[in-house]
N, C-alpha and C positions, 0 to 999 in steps of 0.2 A: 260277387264282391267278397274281398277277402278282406283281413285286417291290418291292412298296408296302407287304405285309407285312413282309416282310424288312428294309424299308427302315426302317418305322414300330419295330419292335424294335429296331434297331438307334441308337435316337436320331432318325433323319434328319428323319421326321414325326410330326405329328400330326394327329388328326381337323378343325383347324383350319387346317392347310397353314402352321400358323410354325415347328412342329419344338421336341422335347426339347433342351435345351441341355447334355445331363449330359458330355455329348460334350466339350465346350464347355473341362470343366472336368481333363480327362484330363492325366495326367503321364507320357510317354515317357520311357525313358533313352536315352543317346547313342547313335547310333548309331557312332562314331567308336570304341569301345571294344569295337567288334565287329572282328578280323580280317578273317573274308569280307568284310566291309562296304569296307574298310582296300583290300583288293585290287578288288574291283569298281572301286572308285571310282577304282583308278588307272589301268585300262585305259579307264575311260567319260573320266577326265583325260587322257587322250594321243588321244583322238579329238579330244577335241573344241578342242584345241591347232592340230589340223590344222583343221578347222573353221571356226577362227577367224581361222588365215592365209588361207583359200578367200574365207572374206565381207571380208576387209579388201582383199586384192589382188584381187578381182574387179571391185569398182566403179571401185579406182582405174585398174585397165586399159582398163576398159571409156571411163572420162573419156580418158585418154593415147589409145586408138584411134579415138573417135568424138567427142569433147568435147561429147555431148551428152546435158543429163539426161534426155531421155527413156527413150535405150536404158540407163543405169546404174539407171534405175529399176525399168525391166521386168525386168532381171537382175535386180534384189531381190525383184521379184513371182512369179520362182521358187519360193520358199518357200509363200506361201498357195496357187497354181496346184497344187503337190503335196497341200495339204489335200485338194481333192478327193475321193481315195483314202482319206481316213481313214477315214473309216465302216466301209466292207468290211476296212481293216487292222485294225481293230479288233476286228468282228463275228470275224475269223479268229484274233484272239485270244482269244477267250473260245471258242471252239468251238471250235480246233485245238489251241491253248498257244501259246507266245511262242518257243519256242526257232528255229523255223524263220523267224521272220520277222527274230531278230536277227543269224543266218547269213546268210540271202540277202538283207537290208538291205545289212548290210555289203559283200556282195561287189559289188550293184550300185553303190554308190556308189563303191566304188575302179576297174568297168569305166568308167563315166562317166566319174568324174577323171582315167583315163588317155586314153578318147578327145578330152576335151577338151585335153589339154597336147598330144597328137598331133597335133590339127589345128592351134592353136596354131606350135605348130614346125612345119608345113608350109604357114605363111601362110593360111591359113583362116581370117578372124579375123568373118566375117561375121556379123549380129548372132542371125539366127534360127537358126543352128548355134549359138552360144554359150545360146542360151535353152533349145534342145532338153537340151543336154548337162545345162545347170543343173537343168531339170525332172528329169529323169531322176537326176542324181545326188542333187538334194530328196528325191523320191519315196524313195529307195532309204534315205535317212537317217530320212525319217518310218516306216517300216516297222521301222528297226532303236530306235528313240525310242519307237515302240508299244510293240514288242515287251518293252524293260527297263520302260519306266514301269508296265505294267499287271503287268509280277510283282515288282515291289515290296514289295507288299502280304504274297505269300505267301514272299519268299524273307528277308524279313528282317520275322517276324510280330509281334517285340515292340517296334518304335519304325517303322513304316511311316508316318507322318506327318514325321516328323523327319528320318527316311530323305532322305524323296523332298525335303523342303526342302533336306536340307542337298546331294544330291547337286545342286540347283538355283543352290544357291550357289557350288556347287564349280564347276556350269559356265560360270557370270561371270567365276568366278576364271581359270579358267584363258585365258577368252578375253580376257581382259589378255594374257596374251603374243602374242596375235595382233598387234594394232597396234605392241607394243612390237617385237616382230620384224621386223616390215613397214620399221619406221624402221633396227631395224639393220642389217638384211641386205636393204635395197633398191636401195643403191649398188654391193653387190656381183654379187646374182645375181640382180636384176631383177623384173619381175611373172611373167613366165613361171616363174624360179627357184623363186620363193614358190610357186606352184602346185604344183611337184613337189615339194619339201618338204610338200606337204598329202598326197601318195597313199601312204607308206609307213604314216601316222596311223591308213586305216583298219584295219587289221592287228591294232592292240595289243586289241582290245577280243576280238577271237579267241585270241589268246596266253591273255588272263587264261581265256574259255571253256575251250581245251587244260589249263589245268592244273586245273580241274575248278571253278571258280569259276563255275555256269552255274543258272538256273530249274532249279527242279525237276521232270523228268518226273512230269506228274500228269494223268489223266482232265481234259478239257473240261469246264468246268463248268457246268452245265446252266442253260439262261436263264431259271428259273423259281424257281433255288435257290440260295441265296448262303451258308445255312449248311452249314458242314461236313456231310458224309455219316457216313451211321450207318458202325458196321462192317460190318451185312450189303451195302450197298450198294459200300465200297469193296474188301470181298475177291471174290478171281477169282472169275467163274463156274464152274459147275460143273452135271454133270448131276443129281448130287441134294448138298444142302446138306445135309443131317441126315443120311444115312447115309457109311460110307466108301468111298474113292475104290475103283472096282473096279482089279483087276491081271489079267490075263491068264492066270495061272496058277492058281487058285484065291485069288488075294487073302488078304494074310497084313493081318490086324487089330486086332496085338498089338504093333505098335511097332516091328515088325523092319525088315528092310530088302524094300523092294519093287521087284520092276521098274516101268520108264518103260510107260505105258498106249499100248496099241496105238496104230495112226496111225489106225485111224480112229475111235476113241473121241477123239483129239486136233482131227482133221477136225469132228467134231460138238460138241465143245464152242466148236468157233472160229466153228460156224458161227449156233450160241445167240448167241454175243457178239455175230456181224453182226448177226444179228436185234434182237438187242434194243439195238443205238445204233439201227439205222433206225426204230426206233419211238418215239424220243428225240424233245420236240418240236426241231422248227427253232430255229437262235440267232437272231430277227427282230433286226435292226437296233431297230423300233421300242420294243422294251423298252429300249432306250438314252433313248431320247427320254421313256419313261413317268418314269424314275427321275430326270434331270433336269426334269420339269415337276412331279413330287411335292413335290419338297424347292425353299420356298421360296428360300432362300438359295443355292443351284444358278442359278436362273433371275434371282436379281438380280445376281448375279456373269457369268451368261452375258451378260445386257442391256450391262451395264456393260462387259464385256471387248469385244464386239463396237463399239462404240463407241469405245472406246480405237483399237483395230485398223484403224477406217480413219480416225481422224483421227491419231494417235500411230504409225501402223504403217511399213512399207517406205517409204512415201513420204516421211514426215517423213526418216526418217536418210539419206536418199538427198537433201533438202534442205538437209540440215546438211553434209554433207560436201561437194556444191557448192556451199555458202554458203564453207565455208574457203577451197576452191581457187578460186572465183570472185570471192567478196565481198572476202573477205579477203586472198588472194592468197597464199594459201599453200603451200607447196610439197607433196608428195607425203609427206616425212620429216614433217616437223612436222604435216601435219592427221593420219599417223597419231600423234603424240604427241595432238595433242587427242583423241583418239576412244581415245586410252589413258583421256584424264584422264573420259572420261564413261564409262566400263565401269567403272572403281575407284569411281566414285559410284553405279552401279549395284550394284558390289557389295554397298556396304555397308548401301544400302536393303534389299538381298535378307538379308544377315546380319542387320538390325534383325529381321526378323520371323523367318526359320528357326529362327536358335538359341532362340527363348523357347522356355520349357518350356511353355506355354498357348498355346493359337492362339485368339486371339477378332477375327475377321473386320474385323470393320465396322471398326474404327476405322483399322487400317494404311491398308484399301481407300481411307478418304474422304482419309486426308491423304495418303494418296502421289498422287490423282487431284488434290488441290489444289496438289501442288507441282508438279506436270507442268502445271497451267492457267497458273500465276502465272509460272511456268519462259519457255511461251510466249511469255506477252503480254512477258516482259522482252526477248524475244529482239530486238525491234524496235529496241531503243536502240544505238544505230551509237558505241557505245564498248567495245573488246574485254573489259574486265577485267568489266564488266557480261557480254555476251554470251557470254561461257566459263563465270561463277559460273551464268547461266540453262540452259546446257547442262547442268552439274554437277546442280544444283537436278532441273533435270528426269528426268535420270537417275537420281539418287538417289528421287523417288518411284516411277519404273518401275517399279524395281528390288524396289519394297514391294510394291506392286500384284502383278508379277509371282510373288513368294512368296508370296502369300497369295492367291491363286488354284489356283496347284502342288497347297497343303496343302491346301486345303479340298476340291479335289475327291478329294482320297484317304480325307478324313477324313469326308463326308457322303455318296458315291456307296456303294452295293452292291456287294461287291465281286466276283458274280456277273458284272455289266453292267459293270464301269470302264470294258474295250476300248471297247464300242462306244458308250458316256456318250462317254466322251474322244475317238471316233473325230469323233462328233455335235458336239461342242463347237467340234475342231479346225477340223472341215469349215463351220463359221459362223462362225468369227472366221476363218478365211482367207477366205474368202467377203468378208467385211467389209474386210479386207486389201487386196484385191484392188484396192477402188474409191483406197485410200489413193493409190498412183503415179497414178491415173488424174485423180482429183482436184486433188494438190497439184502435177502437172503443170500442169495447166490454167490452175489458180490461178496460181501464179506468171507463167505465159505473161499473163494476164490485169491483174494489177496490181503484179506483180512480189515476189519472197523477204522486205524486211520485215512488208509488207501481209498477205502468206500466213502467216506469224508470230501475228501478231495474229488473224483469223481461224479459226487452228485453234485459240490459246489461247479465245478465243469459244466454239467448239463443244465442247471438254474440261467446260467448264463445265455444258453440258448433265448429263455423267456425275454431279457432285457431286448437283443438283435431283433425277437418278433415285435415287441413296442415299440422300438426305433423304425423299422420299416415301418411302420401301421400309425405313424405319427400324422397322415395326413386325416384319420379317419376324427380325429377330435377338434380338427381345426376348427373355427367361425366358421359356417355358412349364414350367409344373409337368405333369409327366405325371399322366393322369387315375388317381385313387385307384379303388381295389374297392370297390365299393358296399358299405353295411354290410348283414351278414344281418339277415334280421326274423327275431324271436324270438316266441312265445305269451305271455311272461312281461311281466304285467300293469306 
């Protein structure tokens, strides 16, 4: 048995691959009206502050050391180069728990962020040291982003949709202050400065961990099973279940007090336990892949997002921001005010869809992919108050798309497999990411930044055609009724 039953109870399908929609029509409460919630989110907001100052002053350092888009591109292709790894971070999530990967997340990303400002301050500034650093510190951040997004689900069990949008929003939100910072504290303490103001960031999110705000220690969850366990399944083992615990002494049966069980009756009950996870099946990666190829709307949101990824991905923002400092001729201060003004449009896209109390897919997915099409093509008109509202435009449907992607896969995946769903997902739209610097490099070399404008506004378009065809996969399905009994009575 695989997790297509599970999946199929759950809403996700049906025997005709469009899926129950009852899903569809669910009412969350806030999750802002949660304490814990209140707390997580303010340590996952001060990472990602620092975060934010890292991806703003990296590229502009990288234009101030090399002035060229290549290498500020390939710095940004950091990011998908660490997808990679996602599968197995994931697979290690659902088999191992999340706690460990959002401790040594953390730490490898604050060892990176410090060997990078090191070499840095010791004139080191060569390009494939800065790429190695970045991968490494990606890597270290996608592990600690595994690890919170797949317990989610189980640490805050009564708004997990809403949850995970709004913490989504939050982290738009907060990566407004990155640019904002960049502009104010550029003149002062420089890009390197900005760099070290990013490495005390990784810290807060173990603070909130220390005071106990952390996943809940729970058994791996077997890749086969996504509903909760019986009781006999999650209490201890034991050498016999039905009668009582032996004691060493004659064993007292009546409630009293007993001694602790010899060490080797403790020895052999540890050693049941081994025995029996080794006979546990394996957590396959490909159960990730069965659960997203089950559930139609999984696989048109994958199509969709992978395409986004390498025409809208690393590469695009890596051409808007040498369109400012190049096209436009903008200084360092003000293209980060521009890239304030397109994060607050992203926000609000991402707030359009989080806050509803309904998530129903389709519709944000198609208009936010036609505001990022129509966003492009505008970008070609060589007059600025055009080309910032086109920026704006653009960012504001990302910013939909992006949220409505978030929720849906928390809301349609098993929650058995999300790790390694999400590990699979990630590891394909980076993938897809990947070709974006590689492409819109070329491009531009080829016919130059308005050209390549128009162009990728062209290919976005493709995305809307595949939602149009794939419009039946969101439709109502009525789940199938019980057949009526037959009766003898005439």
């Amino acid at each position: 048995m695989t997790d297509a039953g599970t999946a199929e109870e759950a809403g996700s399908v049906t025997p005709d691959g469009a899926g129950a929609h009852a899903a569809d029509e669910s009412v969350e409460p806030n999750p802002l009206a949660d304490r814990r919630f209140l707390v997580f989110a303010a340590g996952n907001a001060a990472n990602n502050v620092g975060e934010a100052l890292y991806a703003t002053a990296l590229p502009l350092l990288a234009y101030q050391l090399t002035d060229s888009l290549v290498v500020m591109a390939w710095l940004a292709a950091a990011v998908p180069v660490s997808d990679l790894f996602a599968p197995a971070l994931g697979a290690w999530a659902d088999r191992r728990g999340v706690r460990g990967l959002i401790v040594q997340g953390l730490l490898a990303q604050a060892g990176a962020a410090l060997a990078m400002n090191l070499l840095l301050l010791g004139g080191h500034s060569a390009p494939w040291l800065l790429f190695l650093c970045a991968v490494v510190l990606e890597t270290g951040g996608l592990a600690y982003r595994t690890g919170w997004m797949t317990g989610v689900p189980a640490q805050f069990p009564d708004c997990p949709v809403r949850a995970r949008g709004t913490l989504n929003s939050l982290f738009l939100a907060t990566t407004l202050a990155g640019p904002l910072l960049v502009a104010a504290l550029l003149p002062w303490v420089g890009y390197q400065g900005l760099l070290w103001l990013n490495l005390p960031t990784f810290f807060a999110p173990l603070v909130v961990w220390a005071v106990g705000v952390r996943p809940a220690r729970s058994a791996p969850a077997s890749p086969h099973k996504t509903a909760p366990a019986s009781p006999d399944e999650t209490a201890p083992a034991s050498l016999d279940k039905t009668a009582p615990a032996p004691s060493h002494e004659g064993g007292r049966t009546d409630g009293g007090a007993r001694r602790t069980a010899p060490r080797w009756v403790k020895r052999r009950a540890a050693g049941a336990q081994a025995r029996a996870g080794a006979e546990a099946p394996p957590s396959r990666i490909r159960d990730g892949w069965d659960a997203i190829r089950q559930d139609k709307r999984i696989s048109v949101m994958l199509v969709a997002d992978m395409v986004l990824s390498a025409v809208c991905g690393t590469g695009l923002t890596s051409l808007i921001v040498y369109h400012l400092r190049h096209g436009w001729a903008l200084s360092g201060q003000q293209a980060g005010l521009a890239i304030a003004g397109m994060n607050v449009a992203s926000l609000v896209g991402n707030l359009l869809v989080s806050q509803r109390r309904r998530l129903r897919p389709w519709t944000p997915m198609t208009l936010g992919v036609a505001a990022r099409s129509v966003a492009l093509i505008l970008m070609i008109v060589p007059v600025w108050p055009v080309f910032m509202f086109a920026v704006v435009l653009g960012a504001l449907g990302q910013g939909a798309v992006m949220a409505t992607v978030v929720m849906a896969r928390v809301r349609y995946l098993p929650p058995g497999v999300l790790g390694r769903a999400s590990g699979l997902i990630w590891l394909l739209t980076g993938g897809a990411a990947l070709l974006s610097p590689v492409f819109v490099s070329a491009l531009d070399d080829v016919v130059g930044t308005p050209p390549t404008f128009l162009v990728l506004g062209i290919a976005t378009t493709t995305v809307l055609l595949h939602l149009r065809l794939t419009r039946a996969a969101w439709r109502p399905v009525p789940r199938p009724q019980e057949p009526a009994r037959r009766t003898n009575e005439p």
